[in-house]
N, C-alpha and C positions, 0 to 999 in steps of 0.2 A: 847683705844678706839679711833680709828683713823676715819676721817669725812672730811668734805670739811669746810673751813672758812668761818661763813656767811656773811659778808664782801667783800671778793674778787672771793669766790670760787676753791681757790686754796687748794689742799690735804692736811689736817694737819697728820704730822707724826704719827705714835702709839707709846705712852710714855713708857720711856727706864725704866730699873734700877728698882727702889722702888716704882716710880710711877708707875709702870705696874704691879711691883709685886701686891700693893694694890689692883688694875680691876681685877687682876687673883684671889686671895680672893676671892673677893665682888662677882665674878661670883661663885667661888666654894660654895659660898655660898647661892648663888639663887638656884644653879643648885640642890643641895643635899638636900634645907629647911632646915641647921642648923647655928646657931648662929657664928658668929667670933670667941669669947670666949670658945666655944667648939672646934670648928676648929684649934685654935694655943692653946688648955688647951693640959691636961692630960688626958682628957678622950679618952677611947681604944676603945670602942663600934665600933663596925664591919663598919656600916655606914662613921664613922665619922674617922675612921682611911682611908679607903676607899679613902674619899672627900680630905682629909688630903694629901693622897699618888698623888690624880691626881693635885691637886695644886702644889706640888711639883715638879713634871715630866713638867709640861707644864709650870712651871716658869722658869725650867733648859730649853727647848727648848727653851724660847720664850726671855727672857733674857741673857742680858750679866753677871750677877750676878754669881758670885762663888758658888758651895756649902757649905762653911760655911756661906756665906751671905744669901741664902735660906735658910740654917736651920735656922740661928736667927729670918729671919721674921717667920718661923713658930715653932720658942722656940724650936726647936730639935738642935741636934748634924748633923755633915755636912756626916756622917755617915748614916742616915735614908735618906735623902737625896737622898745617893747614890743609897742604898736598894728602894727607891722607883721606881727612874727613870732605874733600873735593870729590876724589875719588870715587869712594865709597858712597857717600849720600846719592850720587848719579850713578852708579851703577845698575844693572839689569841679571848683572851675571847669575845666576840662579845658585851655584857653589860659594860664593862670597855671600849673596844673600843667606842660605841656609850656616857659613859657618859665623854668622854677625848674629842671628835669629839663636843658633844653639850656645853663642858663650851670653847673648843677654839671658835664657835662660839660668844659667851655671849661677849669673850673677845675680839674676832676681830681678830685674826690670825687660822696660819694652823701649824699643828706638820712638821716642815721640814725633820724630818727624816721617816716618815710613807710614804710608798708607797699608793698612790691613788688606789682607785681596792676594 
């Protein structure tokens, strides 16, 4: 979540790594209405694997982080991972598009590999 320093007014960066990774969370989490603890659990529920999959896609863009390092924050294999951001980069679905579009809002960036349009 990148802003101005209230202080001098100069841009403060949007935070890298794990710090970011966490904003990407806490937004998939706004964005969907489900828990953390749901979100990195076991549960498969359609919703929540859903919220699950576009956290992950948008952590792989937005992130320098590996995917094994994105699985661990979200207690998967660096496998699912992969499966998500496969998924998702190919997709058309216009609901998946709009809720990937409204949690990178949440979190302050844009998907740099989607074409504008």
């Amino acid at each position: 979540m990148s802003g101005t320093c209230p202080m001098c007014g100069s841009p403060i960066p949007p935070p890298q790594g794990e710090a970011q990774i966490e904003a990407i969370i806490r937004a998939v989490c706004r964005r969907f209405c489900v828990d953390r603890n749901d979100l990195i659990g076991n549960r498969r529920h359609k919703t929540i694997a859903e919220a699950r999959q576009i956290g992950m896609y948008i952590a792989r863009r937005l992130t320098p982080m590996s995917l094994p390092e994105i699985g661990r924050a979200f207690r998967r294999d660096h496998t699912t991972v992969m499966q998500a951001c496969r998924k998702l980069g190919s997709t058309d679905n216009p609901q998946l598009l709009a809720a990937i579009d409204s949690v990178l809002t949440l979190v302050g960036g844009t998907d740099p590999l989607r074409k504008a349009g």
